[in-house]
LUMZATI-931471 format. One record per residue: residue in three letters; x, y, z of N, C-alpha, C, O in turn. Coordinates in steps of 0.02 Angstrom, whole numbers, plus 50000, padded with zeros to 5 digits. Example, Ala and Ser with C-alpha at 12.3 -4.5 7.8 and 13.67 -1.06 7.14 Angstrom:
# residues 2
Ala506604971650390506154977550390506604983550390507124983450423Ser506424988850354506844994750357506455000250394506705005750402
This chain:
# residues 267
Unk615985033454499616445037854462616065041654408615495040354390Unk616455046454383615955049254332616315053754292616895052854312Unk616345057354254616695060954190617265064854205617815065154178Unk616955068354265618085069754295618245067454336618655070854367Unk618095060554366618315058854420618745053554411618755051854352Unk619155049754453619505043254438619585038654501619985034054508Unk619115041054545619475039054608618875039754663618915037854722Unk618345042754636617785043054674617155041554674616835043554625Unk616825037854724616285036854695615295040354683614765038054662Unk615555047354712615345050454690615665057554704616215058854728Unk614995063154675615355069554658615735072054711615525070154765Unk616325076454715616575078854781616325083254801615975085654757Unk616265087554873616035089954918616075096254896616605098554875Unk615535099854899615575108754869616285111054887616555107654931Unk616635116554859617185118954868617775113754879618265115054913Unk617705108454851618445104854846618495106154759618055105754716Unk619085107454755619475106754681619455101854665619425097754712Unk619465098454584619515094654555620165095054502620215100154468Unk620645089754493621385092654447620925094054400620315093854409Unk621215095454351621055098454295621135091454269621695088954277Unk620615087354233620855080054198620585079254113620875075654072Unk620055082854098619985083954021619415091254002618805091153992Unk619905097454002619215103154016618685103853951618725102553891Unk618195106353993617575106853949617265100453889617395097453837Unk616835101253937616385095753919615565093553908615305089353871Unk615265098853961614565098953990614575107054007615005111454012Unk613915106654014613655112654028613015114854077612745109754097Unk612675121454105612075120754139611695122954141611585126254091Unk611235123254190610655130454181610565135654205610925138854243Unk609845137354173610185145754164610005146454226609445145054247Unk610605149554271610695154954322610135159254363609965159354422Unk609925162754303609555168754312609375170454252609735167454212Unk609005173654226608525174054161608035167854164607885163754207Unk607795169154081607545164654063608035159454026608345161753978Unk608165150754049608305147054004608045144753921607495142053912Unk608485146053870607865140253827608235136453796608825135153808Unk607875134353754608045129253714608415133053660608265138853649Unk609105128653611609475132453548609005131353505608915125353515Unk608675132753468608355131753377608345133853331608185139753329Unk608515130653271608655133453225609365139953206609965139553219Unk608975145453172609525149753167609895153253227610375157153227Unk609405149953288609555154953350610335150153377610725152653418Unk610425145253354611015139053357611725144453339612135146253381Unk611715145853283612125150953241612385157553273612955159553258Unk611935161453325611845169653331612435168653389612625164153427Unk612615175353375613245178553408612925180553494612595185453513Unk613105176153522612785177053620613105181553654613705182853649Unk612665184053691612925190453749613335187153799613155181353809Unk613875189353837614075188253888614015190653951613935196653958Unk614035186554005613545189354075614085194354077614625194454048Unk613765199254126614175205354156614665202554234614435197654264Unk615225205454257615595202454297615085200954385615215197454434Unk614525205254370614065205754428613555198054404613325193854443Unk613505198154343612935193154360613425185354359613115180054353Unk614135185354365614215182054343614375179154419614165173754442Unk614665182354442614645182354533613805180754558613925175054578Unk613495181154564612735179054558612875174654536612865170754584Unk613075171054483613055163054466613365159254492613145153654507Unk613935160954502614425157654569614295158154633614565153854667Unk613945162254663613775160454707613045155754740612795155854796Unk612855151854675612485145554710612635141554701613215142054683Unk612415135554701612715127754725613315124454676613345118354664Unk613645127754658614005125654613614755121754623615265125254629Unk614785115254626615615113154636615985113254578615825109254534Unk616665118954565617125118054518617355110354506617245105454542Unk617665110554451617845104154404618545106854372619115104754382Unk618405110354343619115111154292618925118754245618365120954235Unk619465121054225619455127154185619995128554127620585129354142Unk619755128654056620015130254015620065135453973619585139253978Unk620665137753917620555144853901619775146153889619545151453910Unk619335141153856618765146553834618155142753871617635142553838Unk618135140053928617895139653977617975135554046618545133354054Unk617435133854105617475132254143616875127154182616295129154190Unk617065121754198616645114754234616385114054264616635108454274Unk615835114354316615515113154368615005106754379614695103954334Unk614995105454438614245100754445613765106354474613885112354478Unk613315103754488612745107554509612005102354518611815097754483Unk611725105054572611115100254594610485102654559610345108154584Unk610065101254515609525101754509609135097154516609315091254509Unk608345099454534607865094454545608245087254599608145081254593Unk608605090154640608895083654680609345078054619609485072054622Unk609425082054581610115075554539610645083154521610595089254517Unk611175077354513611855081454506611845082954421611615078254388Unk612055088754383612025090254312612775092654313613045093954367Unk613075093054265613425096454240613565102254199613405101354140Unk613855108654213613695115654194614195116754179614665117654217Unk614205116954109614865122354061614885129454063614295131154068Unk615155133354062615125140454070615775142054030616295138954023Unk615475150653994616105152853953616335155454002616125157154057Unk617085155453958617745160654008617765168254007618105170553961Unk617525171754038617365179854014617725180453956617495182153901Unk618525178353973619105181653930619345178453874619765180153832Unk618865171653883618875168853786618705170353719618115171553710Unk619025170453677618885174953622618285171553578617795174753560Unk618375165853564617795160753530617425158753616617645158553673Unk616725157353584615995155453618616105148253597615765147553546Unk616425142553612616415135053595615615133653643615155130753614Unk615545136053716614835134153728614195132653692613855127753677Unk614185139753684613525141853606613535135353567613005132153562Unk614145132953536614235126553481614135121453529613855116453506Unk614315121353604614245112653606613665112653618613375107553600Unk613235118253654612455116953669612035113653606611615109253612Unk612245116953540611965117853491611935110453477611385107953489Unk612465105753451612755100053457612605095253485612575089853455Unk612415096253579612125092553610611355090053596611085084453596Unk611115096953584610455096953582610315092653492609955087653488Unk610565094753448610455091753413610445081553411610015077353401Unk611065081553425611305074553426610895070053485610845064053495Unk610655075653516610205069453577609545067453521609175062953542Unk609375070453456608725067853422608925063453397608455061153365Unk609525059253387609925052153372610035047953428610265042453415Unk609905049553501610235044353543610825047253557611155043653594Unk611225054553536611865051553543612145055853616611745060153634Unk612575055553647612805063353691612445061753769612105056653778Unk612535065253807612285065053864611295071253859611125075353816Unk611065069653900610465073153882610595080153897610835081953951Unk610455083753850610205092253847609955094253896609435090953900Unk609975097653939609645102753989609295107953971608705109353963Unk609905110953967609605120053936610195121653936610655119153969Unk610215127653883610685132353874610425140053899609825141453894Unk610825144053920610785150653965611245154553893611815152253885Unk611095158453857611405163953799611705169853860612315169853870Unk611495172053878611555175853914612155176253975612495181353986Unk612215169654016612605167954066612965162454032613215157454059Unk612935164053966613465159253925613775151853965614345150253982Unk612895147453974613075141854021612525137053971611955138053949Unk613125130353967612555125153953612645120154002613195118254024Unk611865117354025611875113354107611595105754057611065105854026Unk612015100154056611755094154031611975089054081612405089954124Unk611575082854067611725077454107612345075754128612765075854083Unk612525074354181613205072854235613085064454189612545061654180Unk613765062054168613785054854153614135050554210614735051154227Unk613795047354230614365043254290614525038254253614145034754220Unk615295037554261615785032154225616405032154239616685034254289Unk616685029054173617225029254174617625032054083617475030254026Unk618145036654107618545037854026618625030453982618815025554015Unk618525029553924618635024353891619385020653867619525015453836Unk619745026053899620405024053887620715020353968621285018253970Unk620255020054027620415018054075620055012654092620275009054138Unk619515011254064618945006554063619284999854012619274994054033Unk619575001853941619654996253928620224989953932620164984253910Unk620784993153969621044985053995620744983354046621084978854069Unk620384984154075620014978454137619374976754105619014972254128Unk619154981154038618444975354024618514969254013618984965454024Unk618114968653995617944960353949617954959353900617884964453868Unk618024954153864617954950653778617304955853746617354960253704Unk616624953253785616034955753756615834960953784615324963453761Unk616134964053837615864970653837616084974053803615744978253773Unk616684973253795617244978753723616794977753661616464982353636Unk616794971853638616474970853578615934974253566615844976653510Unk615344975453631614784977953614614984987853635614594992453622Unk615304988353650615384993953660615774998853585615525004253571Unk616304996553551616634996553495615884996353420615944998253362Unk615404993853447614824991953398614544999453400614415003153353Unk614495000453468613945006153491614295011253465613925013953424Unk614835013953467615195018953457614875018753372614405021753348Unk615265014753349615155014353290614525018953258614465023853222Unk614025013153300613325015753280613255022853287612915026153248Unk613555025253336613385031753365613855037453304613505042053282Unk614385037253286614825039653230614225041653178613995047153164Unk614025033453149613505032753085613015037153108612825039253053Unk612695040153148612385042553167612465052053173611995055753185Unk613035053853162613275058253153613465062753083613455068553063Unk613685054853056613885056852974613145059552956613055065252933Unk612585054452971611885054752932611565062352947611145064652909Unk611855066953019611755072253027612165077652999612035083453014Unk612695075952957613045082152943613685085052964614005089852942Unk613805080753017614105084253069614795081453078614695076153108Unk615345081953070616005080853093616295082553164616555087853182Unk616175076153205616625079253289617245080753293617495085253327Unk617605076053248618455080953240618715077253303619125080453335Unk618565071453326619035069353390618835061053376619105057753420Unk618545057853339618595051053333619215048653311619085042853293Unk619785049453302620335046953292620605045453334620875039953339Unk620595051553394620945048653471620265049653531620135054453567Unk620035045253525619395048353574619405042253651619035037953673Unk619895044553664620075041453722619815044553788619535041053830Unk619905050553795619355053353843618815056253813618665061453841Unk618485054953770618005058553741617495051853727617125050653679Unk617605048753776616825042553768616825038553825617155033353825Unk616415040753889616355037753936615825031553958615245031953938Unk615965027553986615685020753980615435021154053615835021754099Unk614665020754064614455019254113614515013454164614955009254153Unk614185012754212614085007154248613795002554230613894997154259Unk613365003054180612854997854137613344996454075613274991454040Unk613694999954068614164997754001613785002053923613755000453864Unk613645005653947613345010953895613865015853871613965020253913Unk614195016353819614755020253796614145027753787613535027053778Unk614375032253790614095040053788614715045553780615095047453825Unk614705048053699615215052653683615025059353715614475062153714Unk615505060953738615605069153750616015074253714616265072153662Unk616105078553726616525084053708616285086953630616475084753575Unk615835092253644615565092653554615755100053537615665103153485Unk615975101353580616455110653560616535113853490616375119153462Unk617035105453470617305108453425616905106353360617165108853309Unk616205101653344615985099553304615605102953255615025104353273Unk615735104453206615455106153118614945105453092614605100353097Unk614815109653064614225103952997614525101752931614775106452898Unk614555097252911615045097452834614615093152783614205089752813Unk614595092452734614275086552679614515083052674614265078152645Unk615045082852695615765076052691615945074452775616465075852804Unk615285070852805615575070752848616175064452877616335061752824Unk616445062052915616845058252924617105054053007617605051053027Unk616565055653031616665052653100616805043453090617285040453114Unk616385041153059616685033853040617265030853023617565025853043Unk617395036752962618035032252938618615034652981619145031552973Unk618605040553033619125042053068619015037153117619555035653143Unk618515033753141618525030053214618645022553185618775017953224Unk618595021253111618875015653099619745016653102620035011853127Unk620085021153084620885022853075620835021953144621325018353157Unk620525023053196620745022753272620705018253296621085017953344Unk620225011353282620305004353282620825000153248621024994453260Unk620945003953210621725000953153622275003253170622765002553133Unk622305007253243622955010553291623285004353309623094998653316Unk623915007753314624345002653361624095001553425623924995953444Unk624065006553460623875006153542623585003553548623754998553580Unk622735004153524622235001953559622084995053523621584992253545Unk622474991253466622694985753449623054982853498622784977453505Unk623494983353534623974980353591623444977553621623324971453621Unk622964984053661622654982753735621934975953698621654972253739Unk621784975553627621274974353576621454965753600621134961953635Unk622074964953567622434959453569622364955953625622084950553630Unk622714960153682622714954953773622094953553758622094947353760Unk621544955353744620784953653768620604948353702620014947253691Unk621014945853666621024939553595620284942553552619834939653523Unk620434949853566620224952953495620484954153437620964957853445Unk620384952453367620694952653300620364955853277619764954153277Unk620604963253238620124965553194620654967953120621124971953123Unk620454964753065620814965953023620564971952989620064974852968Unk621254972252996621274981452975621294983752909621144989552892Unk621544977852859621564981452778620794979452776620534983952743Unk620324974952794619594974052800619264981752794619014985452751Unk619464981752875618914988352912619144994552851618684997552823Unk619774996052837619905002352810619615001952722619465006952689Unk619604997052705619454994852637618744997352646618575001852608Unk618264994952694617644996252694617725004052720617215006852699Unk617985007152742618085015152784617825017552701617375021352684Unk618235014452670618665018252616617825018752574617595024152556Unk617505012952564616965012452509616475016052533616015018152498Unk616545017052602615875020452661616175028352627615715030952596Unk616465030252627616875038152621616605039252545616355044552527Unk616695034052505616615033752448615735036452415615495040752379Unk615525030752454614555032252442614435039852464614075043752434Unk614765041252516614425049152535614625054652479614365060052465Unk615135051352455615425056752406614995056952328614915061552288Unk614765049252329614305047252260613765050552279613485053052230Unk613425052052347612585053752353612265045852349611705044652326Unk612805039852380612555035052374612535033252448612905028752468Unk612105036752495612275035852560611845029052589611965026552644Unk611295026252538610965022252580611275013952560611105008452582Unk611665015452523612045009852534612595007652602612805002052619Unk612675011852618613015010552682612925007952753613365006952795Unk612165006752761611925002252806612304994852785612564991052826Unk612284994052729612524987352726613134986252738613324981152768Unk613704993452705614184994852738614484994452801615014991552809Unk614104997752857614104998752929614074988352951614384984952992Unk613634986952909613614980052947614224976752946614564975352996Unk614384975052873615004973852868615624973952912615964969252933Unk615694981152921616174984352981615954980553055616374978253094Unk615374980353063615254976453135615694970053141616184969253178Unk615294964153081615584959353074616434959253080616674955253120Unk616854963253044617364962953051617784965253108618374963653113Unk617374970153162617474970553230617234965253281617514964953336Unk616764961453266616774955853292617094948753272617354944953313Unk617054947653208617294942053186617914941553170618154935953174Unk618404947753144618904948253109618774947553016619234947752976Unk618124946852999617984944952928617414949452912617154949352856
């Protein structure tokens, strides 16, 4: 299975449709031109959009649709004999969210975090990154386990902390139910970076702690005789939110531990 699929065990057959199950996500390579890499200020710059001819040229190679949203559209695609995944803008979208998730991806893979970077295409307004085979995290976790949840709920974590330390606000850790797919090895890997920021205040932690302190995913937490106390975790959200705001950020390793403990232990 793998990032839009639910039912298969691998990618489907060129020219079969895929429903539409969470759009834009991934992205691919470049087409035609030269691919490169985003850097620096070039992250920022206002991108050309392909012409309706070259864009037909891009569709017409190996490309299997996935899904399509207002400001773009999904594909797999074979390179080097492995399957990638290729984002592409929507001619007729008014915002470039591509441009940002390439930017995003590429950054956040120098943390571990995201699926791996490919290349971004400016031009054919396409970013081609690693295909994740898995499963959505909101479908994965009533049939896990005690300790795979546990270690997976850690990783996230880590991966959040890892975000704040860059700047960056994803804006979807509160409900990130399709937005963190769990491999076959049990490797959680966030997607969807569209909509992600740079801010000084950033906050991916203390929103993915409020999302552990949900009702819902408390229910499904519970069947599996997980306890995580929640005036705990949010108390510590709260002191973690607090240091970034002091310029007291390196206290929060000790912070972050804390939070583990109390996702594992309840204390």
């Amino acid at each position: 299975m793998g990032e839009w699929f639910s039912s298969s065990a691998s990618p489907p057959a060129k020219g079969r449709g895929v429903a539409k199950n969470r759009a834009m996500s991934d992205g691919g390579p470049a087409p035609y031109g030269v691919a490169r890499r985003v850097r620096g200020d070039q992250r920022h710059a206002e991108q050309p959009v392909a012409t309706p001819q070259e864009r037909t040229e891009v569709l017409a190679k190996n490309d299997t649709f996935l899904a399509k949203g207002k400001r773009g559209e999904v594909f797999l695609r074979t390179l080097d004999g492995k399957t990638v995944l290729v984002k592409r803008r929507n001619p007729s979208a008014v915002v470039d969210t591509i441009a940002n998730e390439a930017k995003y991806t590429e950054l956040f893979n120098e943390r571990g975090v995201g699926p791996k970077f490919i290349s971004y295409n400016p031009v054919a307004g396409e970013l081609v990154r690693e295909y994740v085979e898995g499963e959505e995290f909101r479908k994965w976790l009533p049939i896990a386990t005690k300790k795979d949840i546990l270690a997976v709920l850690v990783s996230v974590l880590g991966q959040c902390g890892a975000m704040d330390d860059l700047n960056v606000v994803k804006e979807e850790m509160t409900r990130p139910w399709k937005h963190i797919i769990i491999t076959k090895n049990k490797k959680a890997v966030l997607i969807d970076f569209e909509r992600c920021r740079d801010s000084s205040l950033p906050k991916n932690v203390t929103q993915y702690c409020q999302f552990l302190c949900g009702t819902r995913i408390g229910i499904v937490l519970m069947s599996k005789k997980i306890i995580i106390n929640n005036k705990k975790l949010l108390d510590l959200a709260k002191l973690y939110k607090q240091n970034i705001r002091n310029n007291a950020r390196k206290k929060n390793a000790a912070v972050l531990k804390k939070m583990i403990g109390v996702i594992k232990h309840g204390d």
